[in-house]
MIVEXBA-936768 format. One record per residue (C-alpha): residue number from 1; residue in one letter; x, y, z. Coordinates in steps of 0.001 Angstrom, whole numbers, plus 500000, padded with zeros to 6 digits. Layout:
N
<node k="NUM" r="A" u="X" v="Y" w="Z"/>
...
//
This chain:
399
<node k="1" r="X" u="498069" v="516038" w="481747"/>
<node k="2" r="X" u="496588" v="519337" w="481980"/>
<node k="3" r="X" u="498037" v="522592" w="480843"/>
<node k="4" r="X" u="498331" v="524204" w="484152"/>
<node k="5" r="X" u="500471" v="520431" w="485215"/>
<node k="6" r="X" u="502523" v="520884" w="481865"/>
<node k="7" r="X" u="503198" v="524692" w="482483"/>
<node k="8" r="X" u="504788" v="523658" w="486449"/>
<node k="9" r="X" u="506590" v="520121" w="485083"/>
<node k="10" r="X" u="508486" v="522603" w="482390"/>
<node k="11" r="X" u="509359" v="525135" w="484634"/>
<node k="12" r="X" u="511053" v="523491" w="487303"/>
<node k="13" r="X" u="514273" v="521324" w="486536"/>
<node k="14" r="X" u="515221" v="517762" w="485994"/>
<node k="15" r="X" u="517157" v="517872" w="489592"/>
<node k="16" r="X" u="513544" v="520001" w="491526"/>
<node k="17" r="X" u="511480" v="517450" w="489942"/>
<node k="18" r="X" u="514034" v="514621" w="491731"/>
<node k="19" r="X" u="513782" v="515940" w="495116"/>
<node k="20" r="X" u="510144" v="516770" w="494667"/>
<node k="21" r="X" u="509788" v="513035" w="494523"/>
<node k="22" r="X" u="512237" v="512092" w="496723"/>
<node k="23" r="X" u="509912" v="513976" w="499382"/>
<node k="24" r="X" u="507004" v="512579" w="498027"/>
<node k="25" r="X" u="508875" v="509129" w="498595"/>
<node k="26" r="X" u="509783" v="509667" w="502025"/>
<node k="27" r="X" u="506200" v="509827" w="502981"/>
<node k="28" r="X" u="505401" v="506460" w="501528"/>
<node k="29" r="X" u="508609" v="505305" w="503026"/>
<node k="30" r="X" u="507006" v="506494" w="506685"/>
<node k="31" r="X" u="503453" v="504914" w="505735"/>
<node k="32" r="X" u="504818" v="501823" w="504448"/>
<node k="33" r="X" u="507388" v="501457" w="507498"/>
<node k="34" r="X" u="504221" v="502382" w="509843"/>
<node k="35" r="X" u="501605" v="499670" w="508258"/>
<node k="36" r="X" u="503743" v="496467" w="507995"/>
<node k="37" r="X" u="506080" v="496547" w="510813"/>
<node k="38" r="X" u="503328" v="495458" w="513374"/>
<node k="39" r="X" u="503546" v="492648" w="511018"/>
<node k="40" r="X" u="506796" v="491574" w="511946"/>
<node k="41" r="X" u="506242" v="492439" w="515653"/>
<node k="42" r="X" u="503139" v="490278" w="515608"/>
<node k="43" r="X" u="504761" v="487864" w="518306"/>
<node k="44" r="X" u="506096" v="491035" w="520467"/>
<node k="45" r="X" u="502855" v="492827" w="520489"/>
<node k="46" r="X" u="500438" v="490658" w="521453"/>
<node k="47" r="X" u="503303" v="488993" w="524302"/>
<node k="48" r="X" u="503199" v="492472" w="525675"/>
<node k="49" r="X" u="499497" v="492862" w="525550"/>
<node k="50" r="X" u="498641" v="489792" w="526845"/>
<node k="51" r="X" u="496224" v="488956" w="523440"/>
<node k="52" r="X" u="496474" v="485918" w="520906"/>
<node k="53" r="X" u="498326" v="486299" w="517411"/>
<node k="54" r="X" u="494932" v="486928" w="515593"/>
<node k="55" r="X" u="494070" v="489713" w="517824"/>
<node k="56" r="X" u="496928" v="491577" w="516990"/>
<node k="57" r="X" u="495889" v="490623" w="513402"/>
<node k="58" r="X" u="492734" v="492691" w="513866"/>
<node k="59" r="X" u="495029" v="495383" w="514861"/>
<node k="60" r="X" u="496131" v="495691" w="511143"/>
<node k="61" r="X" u="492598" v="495007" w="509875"/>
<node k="62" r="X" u="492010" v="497729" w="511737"/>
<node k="63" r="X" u="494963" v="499971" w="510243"/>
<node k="64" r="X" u="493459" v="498555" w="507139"/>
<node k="65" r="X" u="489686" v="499804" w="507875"/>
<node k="66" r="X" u="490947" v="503890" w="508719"/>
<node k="67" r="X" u="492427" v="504053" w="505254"/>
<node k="68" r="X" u="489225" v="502478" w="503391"/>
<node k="69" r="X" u="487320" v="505423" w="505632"/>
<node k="70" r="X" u="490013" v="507885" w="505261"/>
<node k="71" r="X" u="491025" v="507810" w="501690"/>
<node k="72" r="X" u="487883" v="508950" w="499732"/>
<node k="73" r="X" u="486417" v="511190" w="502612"/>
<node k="74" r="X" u="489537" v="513329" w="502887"/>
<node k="75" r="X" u="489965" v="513107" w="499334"/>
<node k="76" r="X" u="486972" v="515165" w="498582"/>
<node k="77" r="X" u="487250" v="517056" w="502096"/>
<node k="78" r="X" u="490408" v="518144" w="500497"/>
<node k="79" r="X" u="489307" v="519298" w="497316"/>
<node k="80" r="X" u="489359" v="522394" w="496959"/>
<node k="81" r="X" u="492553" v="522628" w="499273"/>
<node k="82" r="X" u="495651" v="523073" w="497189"/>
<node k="83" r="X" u="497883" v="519816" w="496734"/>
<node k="84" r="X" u="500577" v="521296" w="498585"/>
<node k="85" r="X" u="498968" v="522279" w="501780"/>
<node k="86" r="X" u="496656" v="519018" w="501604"/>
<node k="87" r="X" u="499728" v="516315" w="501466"/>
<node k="88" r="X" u="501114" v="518674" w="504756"/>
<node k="89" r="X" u="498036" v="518067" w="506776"/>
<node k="90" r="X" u="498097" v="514338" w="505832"/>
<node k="91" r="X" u="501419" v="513346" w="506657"/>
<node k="92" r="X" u="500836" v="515552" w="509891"/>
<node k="93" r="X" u="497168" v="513428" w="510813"/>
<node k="94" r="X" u="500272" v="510565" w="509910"/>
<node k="95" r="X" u="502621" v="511566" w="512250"/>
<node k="96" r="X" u="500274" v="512187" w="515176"/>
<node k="97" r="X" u="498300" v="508390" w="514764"/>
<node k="98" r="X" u="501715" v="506870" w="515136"/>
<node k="99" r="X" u="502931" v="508862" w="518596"/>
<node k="100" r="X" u="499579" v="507556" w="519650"/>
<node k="101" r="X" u="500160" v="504212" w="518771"/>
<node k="102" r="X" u="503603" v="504106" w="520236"/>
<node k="103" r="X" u="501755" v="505408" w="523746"/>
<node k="104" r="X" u="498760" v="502994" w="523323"/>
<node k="105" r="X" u="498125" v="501733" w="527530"/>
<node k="106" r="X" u="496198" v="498693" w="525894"/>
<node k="107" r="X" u="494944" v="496676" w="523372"/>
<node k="108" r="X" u="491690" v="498471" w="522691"/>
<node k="109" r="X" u="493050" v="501621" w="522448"/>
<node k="110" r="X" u="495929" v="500430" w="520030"/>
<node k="111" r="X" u="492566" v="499149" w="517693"/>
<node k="112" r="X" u="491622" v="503192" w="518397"/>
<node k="113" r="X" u="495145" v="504558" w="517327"/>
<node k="114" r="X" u="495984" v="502646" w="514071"/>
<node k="115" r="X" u="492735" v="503076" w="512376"/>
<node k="116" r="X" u="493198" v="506923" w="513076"/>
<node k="117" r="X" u="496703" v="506386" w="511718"/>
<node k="118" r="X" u="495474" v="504717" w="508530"/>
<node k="119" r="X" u="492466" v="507591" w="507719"/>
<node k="120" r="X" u="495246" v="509732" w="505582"/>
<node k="121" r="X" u="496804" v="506964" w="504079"/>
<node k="122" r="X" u="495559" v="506751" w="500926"/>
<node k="123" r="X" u="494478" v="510420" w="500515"/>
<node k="124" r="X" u="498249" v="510656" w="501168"/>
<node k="125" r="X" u="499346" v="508438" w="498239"/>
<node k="126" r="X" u="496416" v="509330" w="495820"/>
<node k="127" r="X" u="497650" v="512879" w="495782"/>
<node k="128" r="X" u="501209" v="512679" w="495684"/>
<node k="129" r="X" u="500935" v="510027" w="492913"/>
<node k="130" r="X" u="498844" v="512719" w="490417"/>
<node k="131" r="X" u="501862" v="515367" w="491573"/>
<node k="132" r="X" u="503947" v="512799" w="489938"/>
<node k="133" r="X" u="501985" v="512119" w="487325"/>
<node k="134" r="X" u="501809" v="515785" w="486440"/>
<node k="135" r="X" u="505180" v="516475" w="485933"/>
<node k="136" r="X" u="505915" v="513669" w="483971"/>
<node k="137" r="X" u="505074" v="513677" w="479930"/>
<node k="138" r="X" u="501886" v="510862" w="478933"/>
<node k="139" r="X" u="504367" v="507286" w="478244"/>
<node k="140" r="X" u="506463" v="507828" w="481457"/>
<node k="141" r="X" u="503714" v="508281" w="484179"/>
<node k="142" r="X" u="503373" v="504793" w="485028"/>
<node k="143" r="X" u="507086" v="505493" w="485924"/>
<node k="144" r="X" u="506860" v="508377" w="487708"/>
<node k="145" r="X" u="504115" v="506672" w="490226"/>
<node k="146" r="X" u="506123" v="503718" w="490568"/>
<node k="147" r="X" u="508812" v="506433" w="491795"/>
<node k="148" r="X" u="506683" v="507525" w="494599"/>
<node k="149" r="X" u="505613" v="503424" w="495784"/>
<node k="150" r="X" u="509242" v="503046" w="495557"/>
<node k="151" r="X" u="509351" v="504726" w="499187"/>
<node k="152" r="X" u="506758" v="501712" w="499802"/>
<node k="153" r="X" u="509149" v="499132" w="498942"/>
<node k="154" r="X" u="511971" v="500686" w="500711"/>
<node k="155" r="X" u="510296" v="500739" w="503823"/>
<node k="156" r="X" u="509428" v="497187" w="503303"/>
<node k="157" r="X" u="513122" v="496546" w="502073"/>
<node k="158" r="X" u="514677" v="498693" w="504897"/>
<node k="159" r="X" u="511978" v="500038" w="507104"/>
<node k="160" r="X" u="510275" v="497164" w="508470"/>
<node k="161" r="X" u="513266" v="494936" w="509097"/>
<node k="162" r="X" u="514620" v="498161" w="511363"/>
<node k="163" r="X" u="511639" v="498216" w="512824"/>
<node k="164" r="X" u="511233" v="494277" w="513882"/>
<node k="165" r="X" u="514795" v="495214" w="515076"/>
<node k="166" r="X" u="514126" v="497843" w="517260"/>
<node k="167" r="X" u="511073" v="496133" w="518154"/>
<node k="168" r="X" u="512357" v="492878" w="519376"/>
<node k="169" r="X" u="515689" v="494885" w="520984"/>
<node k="170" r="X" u="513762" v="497782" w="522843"/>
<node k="171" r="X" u="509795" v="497807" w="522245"/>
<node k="172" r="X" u="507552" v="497414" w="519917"/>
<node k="173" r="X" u="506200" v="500791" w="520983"/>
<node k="174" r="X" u="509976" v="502589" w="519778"/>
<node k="175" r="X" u="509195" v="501426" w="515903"/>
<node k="176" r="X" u="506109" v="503197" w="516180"/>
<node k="177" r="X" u="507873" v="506460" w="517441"/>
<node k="178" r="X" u="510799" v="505854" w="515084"/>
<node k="179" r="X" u="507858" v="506215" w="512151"/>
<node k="180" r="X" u="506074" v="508942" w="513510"/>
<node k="181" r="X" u="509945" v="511092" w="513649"/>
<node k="182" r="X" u="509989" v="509981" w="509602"/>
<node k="183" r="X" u="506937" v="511256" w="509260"/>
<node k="184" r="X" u="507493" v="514706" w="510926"/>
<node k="185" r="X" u="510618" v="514709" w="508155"/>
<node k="186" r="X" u="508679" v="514306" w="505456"/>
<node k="187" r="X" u="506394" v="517655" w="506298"/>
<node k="188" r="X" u="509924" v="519563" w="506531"/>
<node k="189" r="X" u="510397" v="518015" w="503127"/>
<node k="190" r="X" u="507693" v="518488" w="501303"/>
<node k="191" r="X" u="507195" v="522228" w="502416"/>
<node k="192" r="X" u="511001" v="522918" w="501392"/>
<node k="193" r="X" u="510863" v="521192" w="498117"/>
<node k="194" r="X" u="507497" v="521334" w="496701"/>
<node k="195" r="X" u="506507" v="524656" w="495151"/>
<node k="196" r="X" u="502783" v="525922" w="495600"/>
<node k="197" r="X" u="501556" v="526099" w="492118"/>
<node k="198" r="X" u="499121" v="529252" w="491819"/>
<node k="199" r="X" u="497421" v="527856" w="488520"/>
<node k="200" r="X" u="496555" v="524249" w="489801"/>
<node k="201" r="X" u="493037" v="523412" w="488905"/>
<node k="202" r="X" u="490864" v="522698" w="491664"/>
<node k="203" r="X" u="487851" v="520173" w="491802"/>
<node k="204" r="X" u="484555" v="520174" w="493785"/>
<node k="205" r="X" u="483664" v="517447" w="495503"/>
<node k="206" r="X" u="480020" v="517125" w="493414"/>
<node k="207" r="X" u="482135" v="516581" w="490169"/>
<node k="208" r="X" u="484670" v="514517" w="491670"/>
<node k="209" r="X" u="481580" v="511941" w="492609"/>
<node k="210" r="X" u="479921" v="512358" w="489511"/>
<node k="211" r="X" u="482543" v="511205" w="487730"/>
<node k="212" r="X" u="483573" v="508958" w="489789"/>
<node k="213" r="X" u="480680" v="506899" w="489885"/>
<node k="214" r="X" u="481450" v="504373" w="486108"/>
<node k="215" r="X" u="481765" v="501140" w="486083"/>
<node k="216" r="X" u="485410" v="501035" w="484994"/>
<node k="217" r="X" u="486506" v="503164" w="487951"/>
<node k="218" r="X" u="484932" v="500416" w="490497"/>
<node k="219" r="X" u="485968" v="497315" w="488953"/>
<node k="220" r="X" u="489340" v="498287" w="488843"/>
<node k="221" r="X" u="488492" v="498920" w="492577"/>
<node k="222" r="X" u="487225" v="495603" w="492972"/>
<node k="223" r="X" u="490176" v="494087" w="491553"/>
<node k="224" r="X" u="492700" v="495360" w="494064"/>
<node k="225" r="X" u="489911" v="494895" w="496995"/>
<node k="226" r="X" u="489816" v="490908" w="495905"/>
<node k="227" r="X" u="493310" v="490437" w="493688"/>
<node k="228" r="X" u="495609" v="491750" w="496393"/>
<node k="229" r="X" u="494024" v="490331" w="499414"/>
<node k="230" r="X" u="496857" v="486997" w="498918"/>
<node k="231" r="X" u="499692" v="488983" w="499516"/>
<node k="232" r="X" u="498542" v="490239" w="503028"/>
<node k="233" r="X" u="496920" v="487281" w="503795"/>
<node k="234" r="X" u="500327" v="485457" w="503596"/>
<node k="235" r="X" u="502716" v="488640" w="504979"/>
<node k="236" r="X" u="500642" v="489069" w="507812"/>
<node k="237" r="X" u="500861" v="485787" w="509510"/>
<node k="238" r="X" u="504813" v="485250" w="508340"/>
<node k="239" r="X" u="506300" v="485859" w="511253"/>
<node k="240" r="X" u="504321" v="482892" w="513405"/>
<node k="241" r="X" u="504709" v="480534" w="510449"/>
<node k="242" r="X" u="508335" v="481317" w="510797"/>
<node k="243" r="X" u="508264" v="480711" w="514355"/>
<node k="244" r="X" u="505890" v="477814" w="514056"/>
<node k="245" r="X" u="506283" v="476334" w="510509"/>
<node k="246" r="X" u="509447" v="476758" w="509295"/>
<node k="247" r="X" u="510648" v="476697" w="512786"/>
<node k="248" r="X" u="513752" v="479391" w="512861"/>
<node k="249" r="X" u="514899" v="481708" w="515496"/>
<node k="250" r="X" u="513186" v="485272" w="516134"/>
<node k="251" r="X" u="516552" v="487092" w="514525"/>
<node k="252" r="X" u="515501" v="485759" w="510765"/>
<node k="253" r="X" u="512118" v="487577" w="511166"/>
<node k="254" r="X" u="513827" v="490698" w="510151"/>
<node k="255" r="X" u="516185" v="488960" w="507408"/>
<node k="256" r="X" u="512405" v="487709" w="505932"/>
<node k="257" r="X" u="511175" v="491322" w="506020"/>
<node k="258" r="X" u="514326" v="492255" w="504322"/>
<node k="259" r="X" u="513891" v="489778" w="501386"/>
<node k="260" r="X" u="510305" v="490446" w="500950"/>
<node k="261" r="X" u="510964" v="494106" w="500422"/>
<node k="262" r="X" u="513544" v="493310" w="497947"/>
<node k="263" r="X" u="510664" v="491346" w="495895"/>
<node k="264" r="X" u="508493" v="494611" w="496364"/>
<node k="265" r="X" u="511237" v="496591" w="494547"/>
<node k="266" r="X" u="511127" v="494062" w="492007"/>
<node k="267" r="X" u="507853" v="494168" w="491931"/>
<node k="268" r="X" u="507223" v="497821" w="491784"/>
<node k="269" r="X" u="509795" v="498294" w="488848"/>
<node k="270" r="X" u="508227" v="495364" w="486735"/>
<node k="271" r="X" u="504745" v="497145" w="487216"/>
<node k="272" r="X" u="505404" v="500322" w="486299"/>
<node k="273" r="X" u="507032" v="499091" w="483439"/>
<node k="274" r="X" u="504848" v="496032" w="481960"/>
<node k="275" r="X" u="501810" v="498462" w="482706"/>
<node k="276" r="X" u="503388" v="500998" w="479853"/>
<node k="277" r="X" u="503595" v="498716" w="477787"/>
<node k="278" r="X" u="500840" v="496231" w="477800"/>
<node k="279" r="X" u="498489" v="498748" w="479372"/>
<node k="280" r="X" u="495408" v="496882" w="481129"/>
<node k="281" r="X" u="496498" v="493461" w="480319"/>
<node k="282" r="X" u="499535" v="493405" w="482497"/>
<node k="283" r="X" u="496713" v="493080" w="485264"/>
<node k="284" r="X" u="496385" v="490032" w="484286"/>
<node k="285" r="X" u="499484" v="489159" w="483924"/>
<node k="286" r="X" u="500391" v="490239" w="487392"/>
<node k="287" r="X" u="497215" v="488599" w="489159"/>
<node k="288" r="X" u="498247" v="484923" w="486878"/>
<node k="289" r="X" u="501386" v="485265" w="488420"/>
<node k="290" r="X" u="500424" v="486012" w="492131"/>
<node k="291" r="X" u="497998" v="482638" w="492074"/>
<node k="292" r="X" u="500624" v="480557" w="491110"/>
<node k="293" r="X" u="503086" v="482315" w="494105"/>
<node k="294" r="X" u="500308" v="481675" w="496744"/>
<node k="295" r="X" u="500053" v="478166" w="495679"/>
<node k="296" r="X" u="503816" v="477361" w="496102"/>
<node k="297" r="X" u="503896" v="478926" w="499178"/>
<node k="298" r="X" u="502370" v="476803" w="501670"/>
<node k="299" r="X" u="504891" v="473867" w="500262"/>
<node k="300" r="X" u="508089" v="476386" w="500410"/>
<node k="301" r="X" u="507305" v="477087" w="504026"/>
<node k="302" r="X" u="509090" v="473946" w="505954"/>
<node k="303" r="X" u="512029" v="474830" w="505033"/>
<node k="304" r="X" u="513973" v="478250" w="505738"/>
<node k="305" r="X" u="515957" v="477990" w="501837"/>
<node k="306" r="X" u="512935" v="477355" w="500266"/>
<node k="307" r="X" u="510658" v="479996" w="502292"/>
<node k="308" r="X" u="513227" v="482623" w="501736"/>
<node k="309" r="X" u="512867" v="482831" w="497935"/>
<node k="310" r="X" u="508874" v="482013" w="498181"/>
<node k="311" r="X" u="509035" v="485300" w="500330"/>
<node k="312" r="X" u="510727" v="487181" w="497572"/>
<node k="313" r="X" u="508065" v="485911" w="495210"/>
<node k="314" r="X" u="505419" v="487469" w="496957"/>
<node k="315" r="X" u="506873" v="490485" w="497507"/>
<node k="316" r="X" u="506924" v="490797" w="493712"/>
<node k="317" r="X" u="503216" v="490744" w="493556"/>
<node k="318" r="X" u="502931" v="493901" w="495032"/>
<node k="319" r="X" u="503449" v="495004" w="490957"/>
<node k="320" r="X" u="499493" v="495727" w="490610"/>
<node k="321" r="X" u="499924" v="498531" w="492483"/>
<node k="322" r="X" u="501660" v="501018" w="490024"/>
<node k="323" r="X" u="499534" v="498723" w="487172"/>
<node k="324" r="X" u="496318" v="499623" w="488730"/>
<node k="325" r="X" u="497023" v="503458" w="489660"/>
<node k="326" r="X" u="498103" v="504350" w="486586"/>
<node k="327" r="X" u="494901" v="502566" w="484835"/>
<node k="328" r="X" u="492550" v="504720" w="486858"/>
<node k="329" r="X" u="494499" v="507850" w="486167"/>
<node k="330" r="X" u="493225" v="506666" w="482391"/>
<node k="331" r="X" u="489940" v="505508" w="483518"/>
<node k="332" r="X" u="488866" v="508127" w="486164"/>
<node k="333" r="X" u="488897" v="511664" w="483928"/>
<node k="334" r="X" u="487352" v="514165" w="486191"/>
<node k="335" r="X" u="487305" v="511979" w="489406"/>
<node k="336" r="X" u="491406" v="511178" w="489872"/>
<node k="337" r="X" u="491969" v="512753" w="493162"/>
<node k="338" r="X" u="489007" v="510495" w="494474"/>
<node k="339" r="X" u="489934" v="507072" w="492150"/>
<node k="340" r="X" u="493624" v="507465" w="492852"/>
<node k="341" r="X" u="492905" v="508006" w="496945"/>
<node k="342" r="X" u="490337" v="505191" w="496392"/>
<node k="343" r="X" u="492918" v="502730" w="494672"/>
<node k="344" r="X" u="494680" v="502992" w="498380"/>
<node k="345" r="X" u="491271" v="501932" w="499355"/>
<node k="346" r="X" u="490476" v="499107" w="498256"/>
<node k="347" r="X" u="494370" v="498051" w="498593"/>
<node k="348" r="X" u="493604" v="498180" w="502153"/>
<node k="349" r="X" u="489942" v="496237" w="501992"/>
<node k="350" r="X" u="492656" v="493753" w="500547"/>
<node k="351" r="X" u="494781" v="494300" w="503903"/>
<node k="352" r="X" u="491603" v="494175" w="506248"/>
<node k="353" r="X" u="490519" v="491342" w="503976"/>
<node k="354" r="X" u="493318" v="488650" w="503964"/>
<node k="355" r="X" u="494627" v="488733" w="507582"/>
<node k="356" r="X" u="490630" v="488376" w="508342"/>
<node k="357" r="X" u="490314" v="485263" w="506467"/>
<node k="358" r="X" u="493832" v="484308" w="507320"/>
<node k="359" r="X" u="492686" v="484495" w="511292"/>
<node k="360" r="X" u="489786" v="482702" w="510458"/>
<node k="361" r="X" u="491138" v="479661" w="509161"/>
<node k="362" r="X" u="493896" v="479538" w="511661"/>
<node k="363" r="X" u="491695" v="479993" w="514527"/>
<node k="364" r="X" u="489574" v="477249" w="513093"/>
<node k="365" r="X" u="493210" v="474732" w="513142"/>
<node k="366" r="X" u="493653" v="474705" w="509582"/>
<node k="367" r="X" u="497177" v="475636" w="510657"/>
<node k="368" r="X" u="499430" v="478592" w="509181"/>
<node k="369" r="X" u="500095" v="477567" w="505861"/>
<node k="370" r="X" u="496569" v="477438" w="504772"/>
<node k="371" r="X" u="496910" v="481247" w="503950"/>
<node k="372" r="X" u="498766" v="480850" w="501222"/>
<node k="373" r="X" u="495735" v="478534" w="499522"/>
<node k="374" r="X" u="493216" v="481021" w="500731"/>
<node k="375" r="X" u="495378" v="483946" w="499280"/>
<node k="376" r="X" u="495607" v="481549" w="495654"/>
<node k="377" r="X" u="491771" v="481940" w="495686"/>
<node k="378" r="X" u="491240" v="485784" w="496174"/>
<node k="379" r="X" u="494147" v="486350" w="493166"/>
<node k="380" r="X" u="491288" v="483777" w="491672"/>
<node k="381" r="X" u="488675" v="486123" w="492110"/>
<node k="382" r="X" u="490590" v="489149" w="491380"/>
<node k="383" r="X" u="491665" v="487557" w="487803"/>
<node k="384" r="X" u="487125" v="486995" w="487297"/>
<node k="385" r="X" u="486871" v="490857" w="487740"/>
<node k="386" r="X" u="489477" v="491527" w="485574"/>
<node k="387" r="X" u="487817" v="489935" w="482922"/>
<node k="388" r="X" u="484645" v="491816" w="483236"/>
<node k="389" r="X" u="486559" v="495210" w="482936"/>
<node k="390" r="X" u="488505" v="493604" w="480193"/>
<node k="391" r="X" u="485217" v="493148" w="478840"/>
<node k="392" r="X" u="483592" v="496689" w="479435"/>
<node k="393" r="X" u="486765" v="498072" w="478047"/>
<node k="394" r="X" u="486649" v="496349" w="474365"/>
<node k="395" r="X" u="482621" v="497375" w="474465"/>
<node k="396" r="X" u="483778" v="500844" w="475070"/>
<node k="397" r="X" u="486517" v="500939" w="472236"/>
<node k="398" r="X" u="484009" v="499589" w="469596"/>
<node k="399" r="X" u="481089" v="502552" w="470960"/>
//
């Protein structure tokens, strides 16, 4: 943490430093809320737009695509903008994508309106995660990020069940207006609570992709791209194998939400945590784990009380988020604004990635449970990449 991060963290109190990221959480409450709950309306949407299942999954790969765009081109856009005023503009490019969405005529234009609505995603999360970071002392920032994704989970706990709710009661279209009001909060937040800080060091874009550009930075990348493809794979398509599969009612699509948010708190603790700990190797860890989930998942899914907790098992693999951010705050010195927008990234070529594959096989009649076998494989390939960084890491140490 830099001097000018140390100087703000000690001058504001325990109790600023709360509501500072309280605010910070409320806009990755609104993103989180805004991303999945298309995935619970799956069925909704594309009955109201007259398209098939996997077309509404491109509608999240597409989602998925605007933050992959959006994260490192605003990043270094914003720069040389202070943090403050750059998170404001974000959540307000936010807000505005998901009125759209809500007043999409069609299906092509909903493809138009969610990948604008994904572009500040990730710049979104990179910065207020180093905000965090910066006001918390060296052994505790792995903490203080998972703080911040806790507005994730909640909006996966609480959030998207609301929003299949409102969804399935009223319109899909009122959960998308219902995330663009949270959104519009958070601005009122963050400019209340968040101090400008008149000695924050600024970076220029040039440096930020000089720095950026080492091999530990993009195989930690890679490893979220390819690890955490599984979990989407398998979320996006649980509402038809619900339907279809496990056979229940509509009304348990929003219990299902509910319980996989409750694994993503889980989750999100038990990263943050295992990562200060055991530093890189609770990647691994994390990624063994997730394999092992996505196996047992296409076996748990006949059977609504054995679905249920195979649900709250995958939630918890959402733990290499706060893992992973907090290793390229270590990894990325004099790029993080650009690795820790870029870690949203690749979480979202993971989000484009699985329900693409997903659609693939299911379109090909492999049937809905084959995602969770396909989603074993990419945690597969995320555990090979971790043990090439593994390996560039030890070479490193012994230079």
């Amino acid at each position: 943490m830099n001097s000018s991060a140390s100087d703000a963290a000690t001058s504001l109190s325990p109790g600023a430093i709360l509501l500072i990221q309280l605010a910070l959480a409320l806009g990755g409450f609104a993103i989180g809320t805004g991303e999945f709950a298309i995935m619970g309306l799956m069925p909704n949407v594309a009955a109201d737009l007259g398209v098939s299942e996997p077309q509404v999954g491109h509608v999240i790969s597409a989602y998925a695509l605007g933050v992959v765009v959006g994260a490192p081109v605003l990043a270094l856009l914003g720069a040389r903008l202070p943090r403050r005023i750059l998170l404001l503009l974000l959540m307000g490019c936010f807000a505005l994508g998901n009125f759209a969405s809500a007043l999409a005529p069609s299906y092509e234009p909903l493809l138009i309106f969610r990948f604008i609505a994904g572009l500040p995603h990730g710049a979104y999360f990179g910065i207020a995660m180093l905000v965090a970071a910066s006001m918390a002392p060296p052994h505790k920032r792995a903490k203080a990020v998972s703080r911040v994704l806790a507005g994730l989970t909640v909006a996966i706990l609480i959030g998207n069940p609301l929003a299949t709710w409102l969804g399935q009661f009223m319109s899909w279209r009122y959960a998308f207006a219902l995330v663009g009001v949270i959104a519009i909060t958070t601005i009122a937040m963050v400019a209340i609570f968040l101090p400008a800080d008149p000695h924050e060091q600024r970076s220029s874009p040039s440096g930020e992709l000089r720095a950026f550009n080492r091999a530990p930075i993009w195989l930690a990348l890679g490893i979220g791209s390819i690890g955490f493809a599984g979990m989407f794979c398998v979320f996006s398509y649980m509402a038809p194998t619900l339907l279809h599969v496990t056979q229940v009612g509509q009304g348990w699509i929003p219990l299902a939400m509910g319980v996989f948010g409750a694994g993503c708190i889980v989750g999100n603790s038990v990263g943050g945590w295992l990562f200060d700990r055991l530093r890189l190797r609770a990647v691994a860890w994390i990624l063994a784990w997730s394999t092992l989930v996505l196996l047992a998942f296409p076996f748990a899914a006949h059977s609504l009380w054995t679905i249920l907790p195979a649900i709250f098992a995958l939630g918890t693999m959402i733990a290499l988020g706060p893992a992973l951010q907090t290793h390229l705050m270590d990894v990325a010195t004099g790029a993080q604004t650009l690795a820790a927008a870029s870690n949203h990234a690749a979480f979202n070529v993971a989000n484009a990635l699985g329900p693409w594959l997903g659609g693939l096989a299911i379109s090909a009649g492999m049937g809905w449970t084959v995602t969770g076998y396909i989603g074993a494989a990419t945690a597969v390939g995320g555990l090979l990449l971790f043990a090439w960084a593994w390996k560039v890491q030890r070479k490193s140490e012994h230079i």
